[in-house]
C-alpha positions in Angstrom: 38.0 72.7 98.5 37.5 74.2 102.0 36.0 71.2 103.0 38.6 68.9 101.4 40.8 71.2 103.6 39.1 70.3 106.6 38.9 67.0 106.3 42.8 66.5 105.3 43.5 68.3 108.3 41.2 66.1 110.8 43.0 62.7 108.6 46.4 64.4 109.6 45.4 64.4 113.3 43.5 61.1 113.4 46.2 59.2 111.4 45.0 59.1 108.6 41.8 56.8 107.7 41.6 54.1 105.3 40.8 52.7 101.7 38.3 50.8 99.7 35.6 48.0 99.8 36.1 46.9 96.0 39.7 46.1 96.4 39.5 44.2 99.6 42.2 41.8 100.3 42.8 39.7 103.2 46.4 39.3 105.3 47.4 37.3 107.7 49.0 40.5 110.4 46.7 40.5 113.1 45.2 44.1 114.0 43.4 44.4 116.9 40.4 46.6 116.7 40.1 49.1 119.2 36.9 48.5 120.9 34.4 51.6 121.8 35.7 54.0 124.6 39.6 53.0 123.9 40.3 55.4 121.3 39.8 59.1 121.4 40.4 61.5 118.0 43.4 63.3 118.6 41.4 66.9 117.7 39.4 66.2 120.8 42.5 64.9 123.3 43.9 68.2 122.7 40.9 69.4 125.3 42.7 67.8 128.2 40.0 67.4 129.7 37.8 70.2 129.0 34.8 68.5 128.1 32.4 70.5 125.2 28.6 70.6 126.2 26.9 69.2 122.7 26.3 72.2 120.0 23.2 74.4 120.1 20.7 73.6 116.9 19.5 76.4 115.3 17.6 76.0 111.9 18.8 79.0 110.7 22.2 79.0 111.5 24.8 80.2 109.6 27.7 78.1 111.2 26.8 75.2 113.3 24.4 72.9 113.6 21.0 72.9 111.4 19.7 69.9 112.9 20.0 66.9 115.3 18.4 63.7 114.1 16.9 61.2 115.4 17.3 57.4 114.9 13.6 56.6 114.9 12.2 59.3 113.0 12.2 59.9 109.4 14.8 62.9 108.0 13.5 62.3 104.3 10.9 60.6 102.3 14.0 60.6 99.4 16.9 58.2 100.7 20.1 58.9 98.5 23.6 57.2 99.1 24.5 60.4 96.9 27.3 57.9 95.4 28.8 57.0 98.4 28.8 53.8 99.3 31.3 52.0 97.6 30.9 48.3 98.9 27.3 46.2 99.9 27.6 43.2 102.5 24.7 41.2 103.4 24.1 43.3 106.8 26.8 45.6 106.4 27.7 48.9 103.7 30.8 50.5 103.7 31.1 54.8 102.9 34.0 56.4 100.9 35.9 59.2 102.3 35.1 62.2 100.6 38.6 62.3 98.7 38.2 58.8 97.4 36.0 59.9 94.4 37.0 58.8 91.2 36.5 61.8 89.9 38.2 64.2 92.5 41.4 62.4 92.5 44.4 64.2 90.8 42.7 68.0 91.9 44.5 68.5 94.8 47.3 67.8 92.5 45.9 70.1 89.7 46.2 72.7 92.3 49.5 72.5 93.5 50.8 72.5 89.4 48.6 76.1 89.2 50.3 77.7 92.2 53.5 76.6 91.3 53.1 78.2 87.5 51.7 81.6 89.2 54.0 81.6 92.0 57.0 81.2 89.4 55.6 83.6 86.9 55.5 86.5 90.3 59.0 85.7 90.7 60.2 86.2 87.5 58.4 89.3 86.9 59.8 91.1 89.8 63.4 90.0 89.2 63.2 90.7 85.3 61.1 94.5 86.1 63.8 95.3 88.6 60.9 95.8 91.2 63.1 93.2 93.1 66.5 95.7 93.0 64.0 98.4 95.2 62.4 96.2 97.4 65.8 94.7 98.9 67.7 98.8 98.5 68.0 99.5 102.2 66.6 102.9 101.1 63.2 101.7 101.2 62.9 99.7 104.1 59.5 99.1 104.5 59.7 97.4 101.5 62.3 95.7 102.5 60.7 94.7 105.1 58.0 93.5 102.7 59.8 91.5 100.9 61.2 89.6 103.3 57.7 88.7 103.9 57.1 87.6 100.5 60.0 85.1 100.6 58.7 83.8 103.6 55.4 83.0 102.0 57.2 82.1 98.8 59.7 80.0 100.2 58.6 78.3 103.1 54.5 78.7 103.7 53.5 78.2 100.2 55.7 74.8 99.3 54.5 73.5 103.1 51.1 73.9 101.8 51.8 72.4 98.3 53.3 69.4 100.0 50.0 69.1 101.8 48.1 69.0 98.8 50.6 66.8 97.0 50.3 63.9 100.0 46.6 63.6 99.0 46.8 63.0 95.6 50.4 60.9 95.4 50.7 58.1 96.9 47.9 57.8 99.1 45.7 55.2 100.4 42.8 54.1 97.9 40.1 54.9 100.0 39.5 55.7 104.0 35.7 54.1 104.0 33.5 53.9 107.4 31.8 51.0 107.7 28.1 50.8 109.3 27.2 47.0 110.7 23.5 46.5 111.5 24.1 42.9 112.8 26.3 43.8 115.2 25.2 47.4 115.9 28.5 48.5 115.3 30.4 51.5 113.1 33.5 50.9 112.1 36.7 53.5 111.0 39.6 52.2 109.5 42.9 54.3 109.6 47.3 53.3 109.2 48.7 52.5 111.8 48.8 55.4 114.2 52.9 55.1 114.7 52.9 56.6 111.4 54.9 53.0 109.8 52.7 53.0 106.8 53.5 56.8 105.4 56.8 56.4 106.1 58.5 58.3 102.9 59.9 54.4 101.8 56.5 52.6 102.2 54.7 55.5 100.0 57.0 55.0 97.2 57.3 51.2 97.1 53.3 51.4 96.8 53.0 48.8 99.4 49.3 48.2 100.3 48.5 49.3 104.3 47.6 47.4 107.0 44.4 49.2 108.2 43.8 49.6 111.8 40.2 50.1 112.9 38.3 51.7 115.8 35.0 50.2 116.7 31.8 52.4 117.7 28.4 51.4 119.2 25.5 52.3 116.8 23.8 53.5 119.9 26.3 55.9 121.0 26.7 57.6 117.6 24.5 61.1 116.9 24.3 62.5 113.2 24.0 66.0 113.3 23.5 68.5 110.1 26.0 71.0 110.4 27.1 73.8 108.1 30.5 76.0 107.8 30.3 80.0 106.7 32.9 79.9 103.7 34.1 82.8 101.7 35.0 82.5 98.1 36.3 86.5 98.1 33.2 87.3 96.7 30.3 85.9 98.1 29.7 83.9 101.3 28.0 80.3 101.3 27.5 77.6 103.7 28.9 74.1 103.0 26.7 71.2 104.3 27.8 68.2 105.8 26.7 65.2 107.8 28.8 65.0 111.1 28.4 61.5 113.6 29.1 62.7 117.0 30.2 59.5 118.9 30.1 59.9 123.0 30.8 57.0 125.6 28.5 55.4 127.4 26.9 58.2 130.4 28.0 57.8 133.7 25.9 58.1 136.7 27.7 61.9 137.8 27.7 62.6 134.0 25.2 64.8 132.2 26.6 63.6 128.9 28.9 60.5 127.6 32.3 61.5 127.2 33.3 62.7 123.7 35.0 60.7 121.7 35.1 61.6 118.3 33.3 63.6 115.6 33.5 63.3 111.5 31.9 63.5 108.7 30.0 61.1 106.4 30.1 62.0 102.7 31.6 64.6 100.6 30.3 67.8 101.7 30.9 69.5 98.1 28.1 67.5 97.0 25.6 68.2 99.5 23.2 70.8 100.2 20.6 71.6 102.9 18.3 69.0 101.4 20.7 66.3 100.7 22.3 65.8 104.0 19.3 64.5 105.5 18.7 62.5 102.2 22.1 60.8 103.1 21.2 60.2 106.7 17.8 58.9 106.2 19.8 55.9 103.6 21.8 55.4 106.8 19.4 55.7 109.3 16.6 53.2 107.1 19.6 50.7 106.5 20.6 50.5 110.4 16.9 50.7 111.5 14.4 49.5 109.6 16.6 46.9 107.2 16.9 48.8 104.5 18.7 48.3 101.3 22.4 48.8 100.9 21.9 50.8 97.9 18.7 52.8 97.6 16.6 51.9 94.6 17.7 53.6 91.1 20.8 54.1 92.3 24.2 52.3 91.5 27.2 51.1 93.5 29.6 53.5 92.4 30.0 56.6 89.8 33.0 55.0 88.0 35.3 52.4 88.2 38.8 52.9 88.6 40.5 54.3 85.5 43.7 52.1 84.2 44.7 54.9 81.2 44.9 58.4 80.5 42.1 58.2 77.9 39.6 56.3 80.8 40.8 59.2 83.3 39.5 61.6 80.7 36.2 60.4 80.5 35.7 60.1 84.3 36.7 64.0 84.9 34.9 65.3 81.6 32.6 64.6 78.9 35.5 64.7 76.4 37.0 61.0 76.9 35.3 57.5 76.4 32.1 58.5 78.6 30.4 60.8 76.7 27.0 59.0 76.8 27.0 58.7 80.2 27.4 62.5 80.7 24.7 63.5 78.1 22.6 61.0 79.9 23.5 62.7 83.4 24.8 66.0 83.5 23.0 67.4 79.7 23.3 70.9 80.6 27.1 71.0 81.7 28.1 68.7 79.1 26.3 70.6 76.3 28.2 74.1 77.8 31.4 72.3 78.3 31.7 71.4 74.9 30.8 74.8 73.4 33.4 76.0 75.5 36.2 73.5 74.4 38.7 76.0 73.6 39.2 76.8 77.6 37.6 73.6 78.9 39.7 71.2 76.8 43.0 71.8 77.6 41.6 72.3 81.6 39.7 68.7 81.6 43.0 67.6 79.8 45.7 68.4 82.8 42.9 67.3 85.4 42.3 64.0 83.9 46.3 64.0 83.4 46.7 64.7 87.7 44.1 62.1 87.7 45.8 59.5 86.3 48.8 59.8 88.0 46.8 59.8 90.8 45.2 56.7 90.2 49.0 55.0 88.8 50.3 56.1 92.5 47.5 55.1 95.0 47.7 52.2 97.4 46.0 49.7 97.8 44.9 48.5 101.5 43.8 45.4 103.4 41.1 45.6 106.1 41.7 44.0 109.4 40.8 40.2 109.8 38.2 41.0 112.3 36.1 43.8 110.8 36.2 40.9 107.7 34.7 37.7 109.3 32.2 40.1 110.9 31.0 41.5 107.8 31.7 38.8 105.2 32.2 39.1 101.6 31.0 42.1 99.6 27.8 41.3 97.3 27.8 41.6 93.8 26.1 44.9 93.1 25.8 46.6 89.6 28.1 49.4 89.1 28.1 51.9 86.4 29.1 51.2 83.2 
């Protein structure tokens, strides 16, 4: 979740980026894409004008960078899309956005129905044990004091934050993929409209599919980095993995380095690991490079397709719906646990895949720009899973 956090937050700043491959539909508006060094990421703007010398790599970091790679040298001997990709042209794949999975969608969602329950259940508690009577009796005004603080997190922080969570399960875009072109040497990110005309609060709940606008980087400018982030769970500390594209303009003859003009991340970060992010990169790296396929070998277009019921939503987020081969063919051991367990994981898998469907009844549909189509063509038929 902290890096679903994360990268909600950089979406929120960058306008939020755009949809899926699968679905694509062409339109007729004309969206002019915004060629390399005529768009900067918000985040980074903020700098005005401070310019950040590129991260140190250490190897045994516990919060930065692992690694920098390199374009012509090998990261893996084990490509992986890691279930990624979501759509194959003939010199072109296209990456989901980490919150696009299938699976994940309706979580978020999941989430926010949890922390309303417990936040309700507090409340009622303290008005029904009287506990609310001396906190408020000016006799006692540090507690007072306290609970005044509570309401504020009660009141205002905690439903700001549950809207948050809500916006990226309800009515949201389909899918915000990047899109690597080795015939042009470009990388493409598609994203609304930055006026902010597509999440109007009318446009969300009309469904109406979004224009996409799209920012346009040169392959050569672009460095992958493996980077990790120190999270706490409470408990226990871990690092979360991810594979982070620095992209820098072109260097200028006073300049030691291009200027900086965006960062993010390829992937979903909850699914990788310090041997899978280079596993992702060297997929991305062969494909750009050396020709490579748009879907490694073994290894299918997509996990699932979209789910169109509650019952297909219940096999996508647990072994308990219409997929239960497919998770005793994949995931034995958690299947095998999950069902032992069906007294607690039943009624859990059956609200996820609940949120997920709603989910999947509420998300929009998007439609690429013209250009970023007639310069990658139409997607290939590539087997998905079944």
């Amino acid at each position: 979740m902290a890096q679903n956090l994360r990268t909600q937050t950089h979406r929120a700043l960058m306008g939020r980026f755009s949809r899926k491959c699968s679905t694509i539909r062409l339109h007729r508006r004309k969206l002019n894409v915004l060629k390399h060094g005529e768009f900067v990421a918000p985040a980074i703007a903020l700098l005005q004008g401070v310019e950040p010398a590129p991260n140190t790599v250490d190897d045994q970091a516990l919060n930065g960078v692992l690694e920098r790679f390199r374009k012509n040298k090998r990261a893996s001997d084990e490509p992986s899309a890691m279930n990624n990709v979501v759509a194959v042209f003939k010199d072109a794949i296209a990456l989901q956005q980490p919150g696009a999975s299938a699976q994940m969608r309706g979580f978020a969602l999941m989430s926010v129905a949890a922390g309303v329950v417990v936040q309700t259940w507090a409340l009622w508690m303290a008005v029904s044990s009287g506990i609310l009577s001396v906190f408020t009796s000016w006799r006692h005004p540090f507690l007072a004091l306290e609970m005044v603080v509570v309401a504020f997190l009660a009141f205002y922080v905690f439903p700001r934050w549950y809207l948050f969570f809500l916006r990226m399960d309800l009515f949201a875009p389909e899918d915000e993929p990047t899109v690597f072109d080795r015939k042009h040497r470009k990388v493409y990110r598609l994203f609304p409209p930055l006026d902010g005309s597509a999440d109007s609060g009318w446009q969300r709940l009309r469904l109406k599919p979004i224009a996409l606008q799209a920012v346009e980087y040169d392959w050569a400018c672009i460095t992958a980095e493996h980077r990790v982030t120190l999270a706490s769970t409470g408990q226990a500390l871990s690092r979360l993995h991810s594979l982070t594209l620095v992209v820098r303009d072109y260097r200028k003859p006073d300049e030691k380095e291009g200027r900086l003009l965006d960062e993010f991340d390829v992937g979903n970060s909850l699914g990788m690991g310090e041997y899978t992010v280079p596993m992702l990169w060297e997929h991305i790296r062969r494909f750009m490079e050396d020709g490579g396929p748009g879907v490694p070998q073994g290894e299918q277009l997509q996990i699932f397709e979209r789910p169109r019921s509650l019952w297909q939503s219940m096999g996508v987020v647990s072994p308990f719906g219409p997929k239960l081969g497919w998770w005793w063919r994949t995931n034995r051991f958690p299947t095998v646990l999950f069902l032992l367990l069906f007294p607690v994981t039943l009624p859990f898998f059956t609200l996820w895949a609940l949120c997920n469907w709603i989910s999947h009844m509420t998300m929009r549909k998007v439609i690429w720009p013209q250009e970023v189509l007639e310069r990658v063509g139409r997607p290939l038929p590539v087997r998905k899973s079944p």
